[in-house]
N, C-alpha and C positions, 0 to 999 in steps of 0.2 A: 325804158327799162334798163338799157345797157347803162345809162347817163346815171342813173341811180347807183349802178353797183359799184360804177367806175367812182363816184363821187364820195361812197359808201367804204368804200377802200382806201380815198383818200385821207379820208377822218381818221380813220384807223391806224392809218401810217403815220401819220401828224402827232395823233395823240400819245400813240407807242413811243416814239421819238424825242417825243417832250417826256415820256415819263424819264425813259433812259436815259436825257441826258441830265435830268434834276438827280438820280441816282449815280450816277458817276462824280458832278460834280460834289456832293454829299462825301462820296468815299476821300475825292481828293481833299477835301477841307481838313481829311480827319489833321487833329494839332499832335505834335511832337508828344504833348504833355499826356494825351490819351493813350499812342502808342506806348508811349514809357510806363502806362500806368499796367496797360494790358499785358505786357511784357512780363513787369513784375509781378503783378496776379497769376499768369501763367506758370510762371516760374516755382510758385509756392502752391499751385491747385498741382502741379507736377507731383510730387511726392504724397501726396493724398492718393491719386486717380491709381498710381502705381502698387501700392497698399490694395485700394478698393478694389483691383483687377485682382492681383493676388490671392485674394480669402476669397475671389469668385472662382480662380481654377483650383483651390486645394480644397472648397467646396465639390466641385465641380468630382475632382479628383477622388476625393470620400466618396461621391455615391457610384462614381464608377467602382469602385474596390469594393462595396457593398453588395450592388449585384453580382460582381463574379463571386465574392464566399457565398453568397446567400442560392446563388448556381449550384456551388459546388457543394452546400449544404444540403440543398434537394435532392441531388442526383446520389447523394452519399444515399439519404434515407431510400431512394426506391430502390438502388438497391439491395440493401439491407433488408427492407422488404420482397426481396427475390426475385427481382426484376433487371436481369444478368443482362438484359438488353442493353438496360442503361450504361453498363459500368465504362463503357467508351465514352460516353459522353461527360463522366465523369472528372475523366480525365481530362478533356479535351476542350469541354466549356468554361472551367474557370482560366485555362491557359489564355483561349482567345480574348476574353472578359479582362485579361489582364493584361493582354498584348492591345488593343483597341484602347481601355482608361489611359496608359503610357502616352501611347502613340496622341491623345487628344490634349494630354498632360503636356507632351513638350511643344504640341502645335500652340497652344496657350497659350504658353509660358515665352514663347519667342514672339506671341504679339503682344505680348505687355507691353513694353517700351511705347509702340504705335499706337495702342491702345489709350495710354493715360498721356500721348503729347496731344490726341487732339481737344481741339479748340470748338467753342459752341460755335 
């Protein structure tokens, strides 16, 4: 039994071994003319990916500014409806809603750059 697992383990390590080394060799063949090619693809998917991250945070950015008015427009109407409980919250929920959209706006916005360098 032992002979079996011990031999069972060796296949395994043999075969793992061989695979690793067919994929390294693979990475190292890569040719000059590939990386130059991937380079310059990169180079020009760069200003795409930068765009596409953009309109996803001033997306992003809209529907935060959406719910805090749309906060501050409920809290307006209960109010108004005499509901005097609210009126702190009126004030004080669209501030946060606006302090939070900011705060996620320029977390974003600083990972753009990281965002649209990488690579598949």
């Amino acid at each position: 039994m032992v002979k079996r697992i011990v031999a069972a383990i060796c296949v395994a390590t043999v075969f793992c071994s061989m695979t690793m080394s067919a994929y390294c060799q693979a990475k190292q063949t890569e040719t000059a003319g590939s990386k130059f090619k991937k380079f310059w693809t990169n180079l020009f998917k760069y200003p795409v990916n930068v765009t596409t991250e953009t309109a996803n945070v001033i997306g992003e950015t809209g529907k935060g500014m959406a719910q805090a008015v749309s906060g501050g427009i409920e809290r307006g109407a209960e109010v108004s409806r005499g509901d005097v409980a609210k009126s702190k919250e009126m004030i004080v929920e669209p501030l946060e809603g606006t302090g939070k959209t900011v705060k996620t706006t320029v977390e974003d916005t600083v990972q753009i750059p990281f965002k649209a360098a990488k690579t598949e």
